[in-house]
C-alpha positions as CSV (number, residue, x, y, z in Angstrom):
1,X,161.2,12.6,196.9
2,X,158.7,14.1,194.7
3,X,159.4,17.8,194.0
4,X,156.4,20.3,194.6
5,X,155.7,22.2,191.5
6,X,156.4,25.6,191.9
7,X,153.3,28.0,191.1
8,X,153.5,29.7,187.8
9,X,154.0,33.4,187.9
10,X,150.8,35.2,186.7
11,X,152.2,37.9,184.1
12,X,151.8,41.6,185.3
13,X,149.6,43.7,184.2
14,X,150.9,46.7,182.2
15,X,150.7,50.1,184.1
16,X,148.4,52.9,183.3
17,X,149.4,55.8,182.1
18,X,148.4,58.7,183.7
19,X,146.7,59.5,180.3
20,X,145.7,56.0,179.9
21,X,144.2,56.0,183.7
22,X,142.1,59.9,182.5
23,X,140.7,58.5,179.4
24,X,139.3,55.5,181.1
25,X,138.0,58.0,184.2
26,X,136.4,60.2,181.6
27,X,134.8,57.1,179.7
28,X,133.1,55.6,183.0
29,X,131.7,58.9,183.6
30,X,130.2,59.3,180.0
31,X,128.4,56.1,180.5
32,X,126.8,57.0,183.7
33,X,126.1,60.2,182.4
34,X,124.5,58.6,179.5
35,X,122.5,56.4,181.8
36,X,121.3,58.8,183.8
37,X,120.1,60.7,180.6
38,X,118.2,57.9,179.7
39,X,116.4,56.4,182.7
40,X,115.3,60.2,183.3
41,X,113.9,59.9,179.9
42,X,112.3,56.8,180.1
43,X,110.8,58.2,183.4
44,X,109.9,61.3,181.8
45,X,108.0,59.6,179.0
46,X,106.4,57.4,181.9
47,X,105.2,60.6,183.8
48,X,103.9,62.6,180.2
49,X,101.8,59.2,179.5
50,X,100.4,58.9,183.3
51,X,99.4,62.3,183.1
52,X,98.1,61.9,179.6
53,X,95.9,59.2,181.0
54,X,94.8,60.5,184.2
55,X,93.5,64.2,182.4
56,X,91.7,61.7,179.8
57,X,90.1,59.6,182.7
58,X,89.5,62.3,185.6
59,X,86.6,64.0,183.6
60,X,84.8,60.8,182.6
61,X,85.2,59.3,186.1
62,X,83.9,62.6,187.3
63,X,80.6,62.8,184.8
64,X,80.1,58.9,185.8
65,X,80.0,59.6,189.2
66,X,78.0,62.8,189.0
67,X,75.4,61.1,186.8
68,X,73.4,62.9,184.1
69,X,73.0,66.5,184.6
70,X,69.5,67.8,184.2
71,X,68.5,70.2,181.9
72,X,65.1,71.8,181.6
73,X,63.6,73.2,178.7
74,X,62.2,77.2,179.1
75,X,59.0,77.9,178.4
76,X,58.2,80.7,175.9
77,X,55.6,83.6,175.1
78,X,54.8,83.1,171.4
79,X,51.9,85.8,171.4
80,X,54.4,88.3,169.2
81,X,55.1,85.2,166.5
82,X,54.3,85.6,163.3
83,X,54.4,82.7,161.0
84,X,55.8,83.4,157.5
85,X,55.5,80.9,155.0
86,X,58.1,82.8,153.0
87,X,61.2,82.8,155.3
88,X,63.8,80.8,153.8
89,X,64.5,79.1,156.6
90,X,61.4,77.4,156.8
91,X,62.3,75.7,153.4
92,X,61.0,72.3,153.4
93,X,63.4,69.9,151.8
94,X,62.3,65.9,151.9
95,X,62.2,62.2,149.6
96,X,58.6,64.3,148.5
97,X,59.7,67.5,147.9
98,X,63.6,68.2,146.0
99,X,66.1,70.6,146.6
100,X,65.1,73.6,144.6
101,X,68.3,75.6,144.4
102,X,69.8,77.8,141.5
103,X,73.0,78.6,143.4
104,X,75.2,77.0,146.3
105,X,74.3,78.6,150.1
106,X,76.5,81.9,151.7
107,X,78.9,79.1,153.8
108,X,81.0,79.5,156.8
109,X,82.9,76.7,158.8
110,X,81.1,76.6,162.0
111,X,82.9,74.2,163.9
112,X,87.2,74.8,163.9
113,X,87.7,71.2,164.7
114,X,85.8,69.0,162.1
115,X,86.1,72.0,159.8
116,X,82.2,71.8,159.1
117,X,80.4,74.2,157.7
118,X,76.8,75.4,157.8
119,X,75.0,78.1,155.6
120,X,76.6,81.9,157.6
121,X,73.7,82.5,159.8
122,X,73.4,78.9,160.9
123,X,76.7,79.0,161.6
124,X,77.1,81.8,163.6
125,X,74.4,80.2,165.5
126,X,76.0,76.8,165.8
127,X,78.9,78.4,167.4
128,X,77.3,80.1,170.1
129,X,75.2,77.0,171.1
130,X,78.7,75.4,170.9
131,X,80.3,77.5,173.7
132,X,77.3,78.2,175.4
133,X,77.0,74.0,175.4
134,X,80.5,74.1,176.7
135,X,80.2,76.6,180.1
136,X,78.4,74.1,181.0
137,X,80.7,70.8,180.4
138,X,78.8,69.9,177.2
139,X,81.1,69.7,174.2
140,X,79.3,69.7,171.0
141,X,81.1,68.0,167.7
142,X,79.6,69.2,164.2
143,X,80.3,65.7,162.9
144,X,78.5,66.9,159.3
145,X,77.2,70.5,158.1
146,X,76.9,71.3,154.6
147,X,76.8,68.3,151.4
148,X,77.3,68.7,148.0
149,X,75.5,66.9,145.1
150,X,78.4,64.1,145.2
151,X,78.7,64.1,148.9
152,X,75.1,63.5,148.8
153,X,74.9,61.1,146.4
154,X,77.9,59.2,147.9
155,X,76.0,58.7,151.2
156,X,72.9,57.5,149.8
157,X,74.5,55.0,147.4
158,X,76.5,53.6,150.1
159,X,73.5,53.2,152.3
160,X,71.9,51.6,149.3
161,X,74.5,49.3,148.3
162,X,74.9,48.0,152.0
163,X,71.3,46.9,151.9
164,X,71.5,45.1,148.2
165,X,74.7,43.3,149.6
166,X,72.1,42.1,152.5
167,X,69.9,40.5,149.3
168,X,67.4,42.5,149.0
169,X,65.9,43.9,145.6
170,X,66.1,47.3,144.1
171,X,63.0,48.7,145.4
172,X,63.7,47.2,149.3
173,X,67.1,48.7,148.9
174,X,66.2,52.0,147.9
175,X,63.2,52.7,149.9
176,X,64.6,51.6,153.2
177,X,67.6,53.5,152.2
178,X,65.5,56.8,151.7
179,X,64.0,56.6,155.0
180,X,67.9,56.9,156.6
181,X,69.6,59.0,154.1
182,X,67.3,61.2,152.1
183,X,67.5,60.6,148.3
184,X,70.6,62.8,146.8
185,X,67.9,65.8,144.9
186,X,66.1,65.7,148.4
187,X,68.9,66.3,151.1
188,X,68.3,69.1,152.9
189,X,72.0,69.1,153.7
190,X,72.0,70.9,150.6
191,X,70.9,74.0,152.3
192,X,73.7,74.3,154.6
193,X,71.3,74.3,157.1
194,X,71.1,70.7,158.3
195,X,73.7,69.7,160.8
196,X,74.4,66.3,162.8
197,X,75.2,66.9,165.9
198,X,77.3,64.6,168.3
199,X,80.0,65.1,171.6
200,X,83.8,64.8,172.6
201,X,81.8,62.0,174.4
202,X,79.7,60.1,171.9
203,X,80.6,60.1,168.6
204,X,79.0,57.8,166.9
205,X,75.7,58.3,164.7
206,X,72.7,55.8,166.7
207,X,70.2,56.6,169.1
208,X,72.4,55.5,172.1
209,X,73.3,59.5,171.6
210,X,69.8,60.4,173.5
211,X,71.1,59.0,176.4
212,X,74.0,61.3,176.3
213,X,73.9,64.9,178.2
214,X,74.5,66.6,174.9
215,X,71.2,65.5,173.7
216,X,69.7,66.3,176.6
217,X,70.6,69.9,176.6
218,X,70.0,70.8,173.0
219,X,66.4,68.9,173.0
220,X,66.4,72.0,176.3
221,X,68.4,74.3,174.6
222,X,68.7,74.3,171.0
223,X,65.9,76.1,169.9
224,X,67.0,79.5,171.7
225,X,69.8,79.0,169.4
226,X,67.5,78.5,166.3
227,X,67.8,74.7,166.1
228,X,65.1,72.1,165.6
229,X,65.6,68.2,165.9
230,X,64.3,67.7,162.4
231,X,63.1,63.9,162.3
232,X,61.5,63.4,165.8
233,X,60.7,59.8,167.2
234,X,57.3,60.6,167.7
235,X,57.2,62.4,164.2
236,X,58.2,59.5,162.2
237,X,55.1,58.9,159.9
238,X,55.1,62.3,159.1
239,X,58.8,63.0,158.4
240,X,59.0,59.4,156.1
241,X,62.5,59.5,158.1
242,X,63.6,57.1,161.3
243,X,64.4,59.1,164.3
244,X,68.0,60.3,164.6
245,X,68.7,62.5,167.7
246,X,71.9,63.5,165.9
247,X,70.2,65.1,163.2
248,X,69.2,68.7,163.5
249,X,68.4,71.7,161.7
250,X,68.4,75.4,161.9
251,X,64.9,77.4,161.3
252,X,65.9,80.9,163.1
253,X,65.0,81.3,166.8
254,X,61.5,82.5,166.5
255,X,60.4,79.7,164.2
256,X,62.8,77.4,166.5
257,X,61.2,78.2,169.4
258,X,57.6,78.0,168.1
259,X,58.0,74.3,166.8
260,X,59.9,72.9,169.8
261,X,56.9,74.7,171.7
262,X,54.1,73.1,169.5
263,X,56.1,69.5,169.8
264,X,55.2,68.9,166.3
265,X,58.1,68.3,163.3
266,X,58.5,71.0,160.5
267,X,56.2,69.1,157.9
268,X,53.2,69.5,160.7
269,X,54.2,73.0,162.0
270,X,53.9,74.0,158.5
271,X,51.1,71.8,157.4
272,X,49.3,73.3,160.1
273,X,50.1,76.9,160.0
274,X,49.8,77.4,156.5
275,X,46.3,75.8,156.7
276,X,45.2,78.3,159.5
């Protein structure tokens, strides 16, 4: 008869010490402490980016689904204004008539974010139309303020260059340049008084920024604040500069007023007025 084989005895496992049995207690509990920690971290981080996002979208939804708010431009009495050919903020700067300047402007940064700064009065100006822009959901960005003679010069040669790498000559080049960018000795970003003007909405310098609110409230708005929109679209003959609703510059509120009322650029307010 065949024997049955007799099972083999499993070896015992060593007993725990009662130390030995702690230290292993105390280590399971460290890792699922530790993984606690960490999925209420990674949920943490979750609900910071979630709330991130929704405080970035809410107020975008919101304008989309308000629409564009209207503003409406107020009418004004002009029969005190005096014109004075002398007031230095009515300094003509353009490709026809140079920057004449013995000494840099009186600057001040008018906008905290970008850091830009304007020539002081325009500047204080700036920063009222700012928050007044804002009580009212509008958030101005002073993308550019004041140039110097390089900064100036940098923007026009780039402009230039772009257009000779496009093949055309010298001449094209530089006179389709100096209708975008005026020449570097005829910036009147020189001044300090010149300012492009975008939003926390639209930043970037094209004419899809008329279609913004911002726009719409400094064409209504601007020129209680002593602010002009220098190169007009219906001015462009006259200004030898294409129309950039970005671009805008400070005149004094009296003089402000008086050319938004007239509808006429500064080279035909003062053509005009200097003539009468």
């Amino acid at each position: 008869m065949e024997q049955k084989q007799q099972p083999t005895a499993q070896p015992s496992r060593p007993r725990l010490t009662r130390q030995q049995w702690l230290a292993r207690r105390r280590r399971r509990r460290l890792r699922l402490i530790r993984n606690w920690i960490l999925f209420l971290s990674l949920c943490g981080l979750v609900v910071g980016l979630m709330t991130g996002l929704i405080l970035w979208v809410l107020p975008r939804v919101s304008r989309l689904l308000a629409g564009r708010q209207e503003f409406t431009a107020p009418s004004y009495d002009l029969s005190g204004y005096v014109f004075d050919g002398s007031d230095p903020y009515l300094v003509l700067v353009n490709n026809n008539l140079p920057l004449e300047q013995a000494q840099e402007p009186a600057l001040a940064v008018a906008d905290d974010a970008t850091g830009q700064q304007l020539e002081t009065a325009a500047a204080a100006a700036y920063r009222q139309m700012a928050q007044a822009a804002g009580e009212v959901g509008v958030h101005l960005v002073l993308v550019e303020g004041y140039q110097d003679q390089q900064r100036r010069q940098e923007q026009f040669d780039a402009r230039k260059q772009a257009y000779l790498d496009q093949g055309m000559t010298e001449e094209e080049a530089q006179a389709r340049a100096s209708a975008i960018v005026p020449q570097p000795g005829c910036n009147e970003s020189g001044t300090g008084l010149a300012a492009d003007i975008l939003s926390e909405e639209y930043d970037s310098l094209d004419t899809g920024f008329e279609n913004t609110d911002a726009f719409q409230w400094l064409r209504a708005y601007a020129a209680d604040y002593g602010f002009i929109l220098r190169w007009p679209q219906d001015c462009q003959a006259a200004t030898g500069m294409v129309y950039q609703p970005w671009h805008w510059r400070y005149v004094g509120v009296e003089n402000a007023r008086a050319i938004a009322a007239s509808g006429l650029s500064l080279e035909e307010f003062l053509a005009v007025n200097q003539l009468s």
